[in-house]
N, C-alpha and C positions, 0 to 999 in steps of 0.2 A: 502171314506167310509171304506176302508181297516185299520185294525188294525196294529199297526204296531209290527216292527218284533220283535223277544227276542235278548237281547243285548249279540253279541260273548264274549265266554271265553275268557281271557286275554289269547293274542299269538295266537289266531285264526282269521280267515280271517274274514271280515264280514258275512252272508248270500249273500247279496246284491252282494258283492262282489263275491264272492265262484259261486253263482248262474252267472251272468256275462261269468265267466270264464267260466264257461261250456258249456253255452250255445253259446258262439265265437267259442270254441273248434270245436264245433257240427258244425255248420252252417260252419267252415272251411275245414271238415273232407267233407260235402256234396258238398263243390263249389271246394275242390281242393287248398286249399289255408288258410292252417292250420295255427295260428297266431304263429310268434316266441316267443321264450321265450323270458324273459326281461334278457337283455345285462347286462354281469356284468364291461364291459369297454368300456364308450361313445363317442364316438369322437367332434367334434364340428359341430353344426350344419351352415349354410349358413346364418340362419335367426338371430334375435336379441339375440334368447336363445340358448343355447345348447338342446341335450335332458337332460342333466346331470342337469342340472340348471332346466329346467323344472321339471321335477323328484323330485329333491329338495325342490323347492318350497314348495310344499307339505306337506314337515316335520313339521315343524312349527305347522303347521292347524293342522297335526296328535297326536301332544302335546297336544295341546291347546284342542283341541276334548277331549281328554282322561281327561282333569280334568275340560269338560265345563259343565254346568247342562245338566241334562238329557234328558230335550227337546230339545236340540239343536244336540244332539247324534242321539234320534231320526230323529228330519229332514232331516239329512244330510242321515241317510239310507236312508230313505222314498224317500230323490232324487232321490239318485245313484239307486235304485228299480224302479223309474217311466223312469230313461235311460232305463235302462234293456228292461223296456217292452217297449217303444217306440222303440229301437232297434230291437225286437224281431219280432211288427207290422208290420214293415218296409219291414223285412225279407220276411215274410210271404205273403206281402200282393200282392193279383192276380190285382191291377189297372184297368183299364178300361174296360177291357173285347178286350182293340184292340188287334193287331196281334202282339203287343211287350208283349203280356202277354204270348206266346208260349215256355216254358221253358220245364227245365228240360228234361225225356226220350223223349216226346214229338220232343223235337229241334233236340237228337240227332238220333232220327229217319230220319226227315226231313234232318238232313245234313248231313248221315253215308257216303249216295252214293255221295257224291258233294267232288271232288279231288281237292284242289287250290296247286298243288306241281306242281312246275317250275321245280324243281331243274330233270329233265330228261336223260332218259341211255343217250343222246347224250349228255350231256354237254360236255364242254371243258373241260381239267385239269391243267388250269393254275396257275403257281406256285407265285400264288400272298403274298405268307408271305414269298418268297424271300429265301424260303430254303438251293435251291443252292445244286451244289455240291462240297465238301471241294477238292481243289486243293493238288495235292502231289509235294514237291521239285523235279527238274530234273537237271541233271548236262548239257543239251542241251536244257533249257527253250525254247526258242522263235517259238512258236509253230504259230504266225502273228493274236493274237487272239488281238486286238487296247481294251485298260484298265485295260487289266490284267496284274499285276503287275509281275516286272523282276525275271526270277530265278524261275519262279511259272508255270504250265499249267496243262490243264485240265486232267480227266480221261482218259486212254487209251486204248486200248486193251492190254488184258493179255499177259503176256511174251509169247513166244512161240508159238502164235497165225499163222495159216498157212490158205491159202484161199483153203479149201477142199469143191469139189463142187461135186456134185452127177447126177447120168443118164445123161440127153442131158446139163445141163449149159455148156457156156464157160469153157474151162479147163484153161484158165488163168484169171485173173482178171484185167490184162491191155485190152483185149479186151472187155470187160463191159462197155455197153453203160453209162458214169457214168461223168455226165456234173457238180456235185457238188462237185467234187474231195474226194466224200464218203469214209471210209476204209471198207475193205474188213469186218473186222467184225462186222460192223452193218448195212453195206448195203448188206443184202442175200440172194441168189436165193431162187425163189418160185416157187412150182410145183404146178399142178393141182390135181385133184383125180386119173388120170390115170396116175403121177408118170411126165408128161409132163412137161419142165419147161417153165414158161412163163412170166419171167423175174426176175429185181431184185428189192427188194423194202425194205424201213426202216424199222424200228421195228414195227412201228407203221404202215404201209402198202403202204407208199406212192411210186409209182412206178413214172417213167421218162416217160416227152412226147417226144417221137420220132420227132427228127428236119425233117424239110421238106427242100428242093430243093434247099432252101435260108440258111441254115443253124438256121432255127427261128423254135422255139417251140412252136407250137401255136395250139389250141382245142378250137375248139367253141367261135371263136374270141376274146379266150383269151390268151396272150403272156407269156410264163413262166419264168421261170429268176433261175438261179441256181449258181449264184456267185455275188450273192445282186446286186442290182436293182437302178436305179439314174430314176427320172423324166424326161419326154423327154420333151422339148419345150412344148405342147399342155396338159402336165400334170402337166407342174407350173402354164400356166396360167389358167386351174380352181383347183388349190389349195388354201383354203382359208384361210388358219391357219397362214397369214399375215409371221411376222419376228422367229414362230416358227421353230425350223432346230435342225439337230443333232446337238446335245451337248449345247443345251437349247429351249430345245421342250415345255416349259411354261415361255417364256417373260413377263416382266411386262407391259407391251402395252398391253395382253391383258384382264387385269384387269378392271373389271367397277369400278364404283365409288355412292356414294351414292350422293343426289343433296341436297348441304350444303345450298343454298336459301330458299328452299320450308323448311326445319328441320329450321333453324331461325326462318324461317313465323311462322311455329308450336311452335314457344316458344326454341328450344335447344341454350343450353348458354353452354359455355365450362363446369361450373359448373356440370352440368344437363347432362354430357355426359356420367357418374359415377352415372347413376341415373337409376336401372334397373326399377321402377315402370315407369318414365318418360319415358322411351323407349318403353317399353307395351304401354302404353296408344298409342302412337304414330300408332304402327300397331292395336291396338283395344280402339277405344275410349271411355275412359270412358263419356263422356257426348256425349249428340247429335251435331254432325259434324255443323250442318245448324244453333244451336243454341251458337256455341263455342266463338263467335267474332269474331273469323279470318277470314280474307277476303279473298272469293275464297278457300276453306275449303272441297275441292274434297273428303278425306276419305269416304268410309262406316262408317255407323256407328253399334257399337256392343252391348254396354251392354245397351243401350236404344231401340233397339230391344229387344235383347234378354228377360229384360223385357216386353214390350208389348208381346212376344210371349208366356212368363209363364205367366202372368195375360190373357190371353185372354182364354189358354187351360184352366187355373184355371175356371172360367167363364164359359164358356162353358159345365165344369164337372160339375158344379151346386157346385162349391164353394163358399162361399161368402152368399147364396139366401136360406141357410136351406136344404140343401141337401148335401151331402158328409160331407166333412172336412169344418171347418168354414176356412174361407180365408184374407188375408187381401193383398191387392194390392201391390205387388215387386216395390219397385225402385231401378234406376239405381246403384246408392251407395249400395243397398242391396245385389244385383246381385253381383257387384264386392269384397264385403269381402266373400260373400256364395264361389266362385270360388277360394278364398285364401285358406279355410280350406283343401281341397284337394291336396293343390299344398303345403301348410306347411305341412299337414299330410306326404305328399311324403317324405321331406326333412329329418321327424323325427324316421319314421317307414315304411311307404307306404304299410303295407297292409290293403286290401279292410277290412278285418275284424274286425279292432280297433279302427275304428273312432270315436266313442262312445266313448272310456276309454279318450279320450281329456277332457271330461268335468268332468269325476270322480276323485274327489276330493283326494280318498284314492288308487287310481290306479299309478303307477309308471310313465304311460304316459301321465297324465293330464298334463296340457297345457294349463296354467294362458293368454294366449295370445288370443288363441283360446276362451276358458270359458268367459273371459271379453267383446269380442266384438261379439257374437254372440249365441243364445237360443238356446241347440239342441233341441228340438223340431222344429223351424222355420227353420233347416235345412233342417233335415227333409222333412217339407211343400214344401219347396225348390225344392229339391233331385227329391221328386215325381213327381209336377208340371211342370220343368226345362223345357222348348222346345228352340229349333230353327229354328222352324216354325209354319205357322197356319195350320192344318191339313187339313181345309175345304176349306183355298183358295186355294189348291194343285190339280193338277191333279189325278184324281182315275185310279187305276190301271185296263188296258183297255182301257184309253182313252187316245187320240194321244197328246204326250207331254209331260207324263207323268214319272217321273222321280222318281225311286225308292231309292233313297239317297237324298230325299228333307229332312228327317230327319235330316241329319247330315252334309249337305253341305255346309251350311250356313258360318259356323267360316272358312272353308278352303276358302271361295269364299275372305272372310272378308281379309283373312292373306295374298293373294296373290292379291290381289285389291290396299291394302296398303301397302304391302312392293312395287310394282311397283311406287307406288305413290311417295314413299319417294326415289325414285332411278332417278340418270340421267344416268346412263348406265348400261346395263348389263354386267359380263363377258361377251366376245365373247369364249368362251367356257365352257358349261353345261353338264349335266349330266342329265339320265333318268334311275329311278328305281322304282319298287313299295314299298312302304312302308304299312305295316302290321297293323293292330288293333285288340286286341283280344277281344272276347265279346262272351259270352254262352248264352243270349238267341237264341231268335227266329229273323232272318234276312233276311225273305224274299229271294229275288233274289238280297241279294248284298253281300251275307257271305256263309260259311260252313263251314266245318271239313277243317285243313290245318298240310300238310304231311312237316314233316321236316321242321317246322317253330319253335317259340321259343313262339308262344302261339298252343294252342291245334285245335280253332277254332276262328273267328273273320272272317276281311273283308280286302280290299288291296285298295290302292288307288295309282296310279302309277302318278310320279311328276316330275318336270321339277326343278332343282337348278343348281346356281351358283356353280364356280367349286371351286373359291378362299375363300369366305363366307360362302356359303349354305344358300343364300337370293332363298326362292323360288319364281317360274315365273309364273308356268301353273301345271294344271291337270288334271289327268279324272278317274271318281271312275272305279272300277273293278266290273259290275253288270251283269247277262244274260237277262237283258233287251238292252243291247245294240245292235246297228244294225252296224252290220261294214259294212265299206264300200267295193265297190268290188274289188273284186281281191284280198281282203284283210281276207279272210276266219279265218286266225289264231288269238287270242286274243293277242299275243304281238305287232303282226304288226300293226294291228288293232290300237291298241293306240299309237304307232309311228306315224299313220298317223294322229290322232284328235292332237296328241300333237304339230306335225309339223304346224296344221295350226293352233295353238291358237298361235306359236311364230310368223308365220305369221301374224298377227293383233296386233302383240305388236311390227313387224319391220316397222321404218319409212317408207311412203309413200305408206301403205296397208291402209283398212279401220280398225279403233280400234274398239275391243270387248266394245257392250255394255250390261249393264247389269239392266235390267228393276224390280227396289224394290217399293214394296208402303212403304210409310214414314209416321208411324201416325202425325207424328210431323207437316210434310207439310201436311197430307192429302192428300196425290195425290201419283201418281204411280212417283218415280224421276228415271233417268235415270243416273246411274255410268257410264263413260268411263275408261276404262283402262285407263294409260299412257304407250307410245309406249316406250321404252328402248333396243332397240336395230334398228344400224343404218342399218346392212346385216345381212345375215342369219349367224348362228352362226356353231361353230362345236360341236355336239353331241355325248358325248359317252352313248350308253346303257353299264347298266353293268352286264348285261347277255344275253346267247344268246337267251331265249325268244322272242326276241323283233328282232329277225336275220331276215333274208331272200336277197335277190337278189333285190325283186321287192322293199324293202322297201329304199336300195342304190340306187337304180334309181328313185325311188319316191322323196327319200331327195334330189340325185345329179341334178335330173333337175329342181329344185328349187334353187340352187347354194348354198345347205346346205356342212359342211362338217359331217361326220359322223363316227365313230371306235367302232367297237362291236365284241365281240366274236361271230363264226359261230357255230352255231350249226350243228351235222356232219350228219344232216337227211335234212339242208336245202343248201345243195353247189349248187353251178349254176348245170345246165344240166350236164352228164354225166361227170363230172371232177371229182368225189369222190376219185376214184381211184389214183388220180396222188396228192391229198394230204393226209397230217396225218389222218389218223381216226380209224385204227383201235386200241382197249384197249390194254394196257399193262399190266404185268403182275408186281407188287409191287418188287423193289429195281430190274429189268431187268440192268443186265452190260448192254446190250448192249445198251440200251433206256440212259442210264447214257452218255455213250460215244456221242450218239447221238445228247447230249443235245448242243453242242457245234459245231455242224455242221451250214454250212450256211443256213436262212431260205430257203426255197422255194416260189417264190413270184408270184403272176400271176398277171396280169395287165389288163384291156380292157377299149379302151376309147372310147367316145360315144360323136359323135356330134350333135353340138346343131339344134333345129328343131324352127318350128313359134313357138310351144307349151312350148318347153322344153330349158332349158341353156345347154350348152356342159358341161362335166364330167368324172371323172377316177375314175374308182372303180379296186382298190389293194387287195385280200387277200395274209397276210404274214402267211406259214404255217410252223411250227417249234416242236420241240419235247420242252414239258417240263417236268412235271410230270407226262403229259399222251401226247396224240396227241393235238395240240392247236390251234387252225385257228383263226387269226384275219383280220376280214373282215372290209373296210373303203371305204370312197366316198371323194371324194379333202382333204384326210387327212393327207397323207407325201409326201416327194419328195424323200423319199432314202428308204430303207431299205435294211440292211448288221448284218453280223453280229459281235456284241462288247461284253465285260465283262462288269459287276459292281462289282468290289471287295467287300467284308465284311467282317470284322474281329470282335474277339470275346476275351476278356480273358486279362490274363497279363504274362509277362516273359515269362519262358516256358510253360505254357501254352495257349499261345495268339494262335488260330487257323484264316486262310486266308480259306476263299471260293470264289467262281465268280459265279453271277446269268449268267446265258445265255440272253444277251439282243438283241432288235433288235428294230428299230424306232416304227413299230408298236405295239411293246407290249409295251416298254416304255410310250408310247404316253395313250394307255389304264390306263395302272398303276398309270399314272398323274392325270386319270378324272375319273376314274370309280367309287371312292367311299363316293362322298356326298351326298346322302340319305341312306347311311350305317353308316356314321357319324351321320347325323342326327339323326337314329333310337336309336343310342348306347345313343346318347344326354337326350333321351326320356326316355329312357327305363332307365336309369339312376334317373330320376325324380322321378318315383316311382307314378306316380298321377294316381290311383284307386280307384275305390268305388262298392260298389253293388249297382245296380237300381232295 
């Protein structure tokens, strides 16, 4: 019933148009996520089109527009006007009245006070981008450092350097108790406040344990080691990391593999291996599992949920029945091109703000691909309604079972149900980190505000992957509904220990995770088993020291796990603090430099086995890198010493040599610690955004 608009001056933008832009502008300026400008050089896209080509397309229509009659002129604003405002609805619109409708100051009230920052004064500062310090030529290289290259050694102390010690120290420095064969200028006496000295310690603070009667260094039934450290009989045999060993700490033995029968049964043909929609489907099916043909067809199923669960909320809103939005019933097929738009939009632009301009004819970014197989408006419909789950057969908050991430659990349950599925082994060596989601609305007890992350606010979901692939295994969301278990007080340990035992029911001869769905399709509640993929416990790196403690090395070691994680220097076993790295350095320290190339310091304690518990060795290797660094492990090495990694940079004269500082334990970290930091980059990369 709207008249329509006055036709733009020649060289002017439409209205429709003009209006569009302004109003993306706005709603970007308010969510934080102002749209780019349009690229004047496109690269190629991944998908069938480029953006260049899509772009293009265009021209043609914009010709042919300019000398078509003038009702057809019209229509096509009168479109691009009804996007607008469907976009604008969208925007604005408050949904249900449920507890996702909590935005804006609202949420950041609710989540000012709520801190999700890991990253703590105690972290480690481990020098993981290998910076190194650049080696200087000596006319008497051989300093016995095994890697570093001939002719080369590390930083030294200054010329002229003389061991001057003050009030009560040693007045020599051969009599310094000094079992690391330290130099005098970075191992130096420390006084107290009254001037008293009371002993000699690194840069970083770490002091010497006084040998007892036997000549052994040992505190709190722990054994120290000061000129690297070899396995003793009783610490190879619970070490699990099979044919791992210095100077190939990641063997191909222990690599899984994917199960090439069960990917046949499913249809994969060598063809079909080059077939990225084939491989989706595989971990999310597009038809119903029970209905596929394939015999013995264990998958979950997704997009045949996922619609019943958006046609049922539809339903329930009073769609469909004369109330709300008129409705028409999602299927499967529909589901899975609506989830495309998002994930092409990634590819072409990815921000949340311009999804809309796909179907504008006269906009740059329209997207003949997009426009042809799908009605923004039934996006839209889409967008709003989208669940993955039924709300009403969930538990309410208060009542016991209840699970605050039934919202969004669902496709993670999906992804890691079936990639198990499609696997006949795991790595025997994973990885455990939390992975990030951003999201400004309102999130209940499973989000807030997030300090030093690379979104502003969202949620964490901490996961269990392959070290070789990044096939993940297990999870468990990050909510304050959770009840940790005891002893277990902190939230990282906390979920070390749920994650330990979800891999326990995926290791042969445990009982398998089951996972109880109702199926509209059967009618009935059916029951998923995991598949078990792993034959013994495996070895776990976390890749931060969140996730550290003592009791959590003896939680994994007497389960016959192995384990390497950075310590954090607020969680050392009982009264040992002092006798490693911990305290901060001061940015580009000689001395902490020099330091860096000293032997670690290794403590060791083994612990045998009970009716309850498997025997165990739990190792921290404590060493200077870029700051103080402790890495703490459970059957995870059999040596630890210390070696060079060379790296070189440049050509001719200008080619520069450096040597990282290595040692079994931090290499061994370095190998695993970072596939879900991959993964994230994988993601974050995609660009798949929307406003809800």
């Amino acid at each position: 019933g709207m008249p329509p608009p006055p036709l733009p001056a020649a060289g002017q933008p439409s209205p429709a148009r003009a209006f569009v832009v302004s109003v993306v502008r706005r709603a970007g300026q308010v969510i934080g996520l102002t749209p780019p400008r349009i690229p004047n050089a496109v690269g190629e896209s991944p998908f069938q089109q480029s953006v260049a080509a899509s772009s293009m397309a265009s021209a043609p229509a914009d010709v042919e527009e300019a000398a078509a009659p003038i009702d057809k002129v019209v229509d096509a604003a009168n479109e691009e006007r009804e996007i607008t405002q469907n976009m604008i609805r969208d925007f604005v619109a408050t949904g249900d009245g449920g507890d996702s409708d909590e935005e804006g100051e609202e949420a950041n009230i609710h989540n000012l006070p709520r801190d999700n920052n890991n990253n703590d004064p105690d972290a480690d500062e481990l020098d993981a981008d290998d910076s190194g310090e650049q080696m200087t030529h000596e006319s008497n290289p051989d300093l016995g450092i095994p890697g570093a290259p001939p002719g080369w050694c590390p930083p030294q102390p200054p010329e002229g350097h003389v061991y001057a010690p003050k009030h009560d120290a040693p007045a020599l420095f051969s009599s310094v108790d000094n079992p690391g064969g330290f130099d005098s200028y970075s191992f130096q006496p420390k006084y107290d406040k009254s001037k008293k000295y009371i002993g000699h310690a690194t840069p970083a603070g770490a002091k010497v344990v006084p040998a007892n009667a036997d000549g052994k260094r040992i505190m709190e039934g722990w054994e120290f080691f000061y000129q690297g450290w070899e396995a003793s009989d009783f610490a190879k045999e619970t070490y699990v990391r099979g044919e791992a060993k210095h100077g190939n700490l990641m063997p191909a033995s222990r690599k899984g593999c994917l199960d090439v029968e069960e990917m046949k049964k499913l249809g994969m043909t060598a063809k079909r291996v080059s077939d990225p929609l084939f491989i989706y489907q595989m971990l999310f099916p597009l038809c119903e599992p029970s209905k596929s043909g394939i015999n013995d067809d264990k998958r979950m199923p997704y997009y045949s949920q996922t619609a019943t669960y958006t046609n049922t909320y539809a339903a329930l809103s009073g769609g469909g029945v004369g109330y709300g939005h008129l409705w028409k019933n999602a299927s499967a097929i529909e589901m899975i091109k609506w989830e495309g738009i998002p994930i092409r939009h990634g590819s072409l632009d990815g921000n949340p703000g311009t999804h809309h301009t796909r179907w504008m004819k006269t906009d740059p970014r329209f997207d003949p691909i997009i426009f042809d197989n799908f009605n923004y408006s039934r996006y839209l419909e889409l967008k709003r309604n989208f669940k993955l789950n039924i709300n009403d057969k969930e538990k309410k908050r208060g009542e016991d079972g209840y699970n605050p991430c039934n919202k969004y659990d669902y496709i993670y349950q999906v992804l890691v149900s079936n990639m198990n599925n499609l696997t006949k082994k795991a790595d025997s060596d994973c990885c455990i980190d939390e992975t990030t989601w951003g999201f400004s609305g309102f999130m209940g007890e499973v989000g807030g505000k997030m300090i030093k992350k690379k979104v502003d606010s969202g949620g964490q979901t901490t996961m269990i992957f392959d070290i070789n692939n990044r096939y993940p295994r297990g999870l468990v969301h990050r909510h304050k509904k959770s009840i940790r278990p005891e002893g277990f007080n902190q939230q990282g340990p906390a979920e070390m220990v749920f994650l330990i035992n979800q891999i326990d029911n995926l290791t042969v001869g445990n009982p398998p995770t089951q996972t109880t769905l109702f199926n509209p399709w059967q009618a009935a509640d059916v029951e998923y088993e995991m598949k078990q993929v792993y034959d013994a416990p495996p070895h776990i790196t976390a890749d931060n020291n969140h996730f550290s403690g003592e009791h959590v090395l003896d939680y994994a070691g007497g389960k016959g796990y192995g384990m390497t994680m950075t310590n954090r220097r607020d969680r050392f076993p009982r009264n040992l603090k002092p006798y490693f790295h911990h305290d901060k350095v001061a940015p580009g320290c000689k001395k902490a430099k020099v330091a860096r190339f000293h032997n670690p310091i290794v403590a060791a304690k083994e612990t045998l086995a009970t009716v309850a518990k498997k025997a165990y060795t739990k190792v921290i290797v404590s060493f200077q890198s870029t700051g103080a660094t402790n890495i703490a492990g459970v059957n995870n090495i059999t040596s630890a010493h210390l070696y060079a990694t060379t790296k070189e940079r440049g050509r001719g004269n200008q080619k520069r040599y450096w040597a990282i500082e290595q040692n079994e334990g931090r290499e061994t970290y370095l190998d695993n610690y970072w596939g879900v930091d991959n993964t994230d980059h994988m993601i974050k990369n995609a660009n798949v955004r929307y406003i809800t």
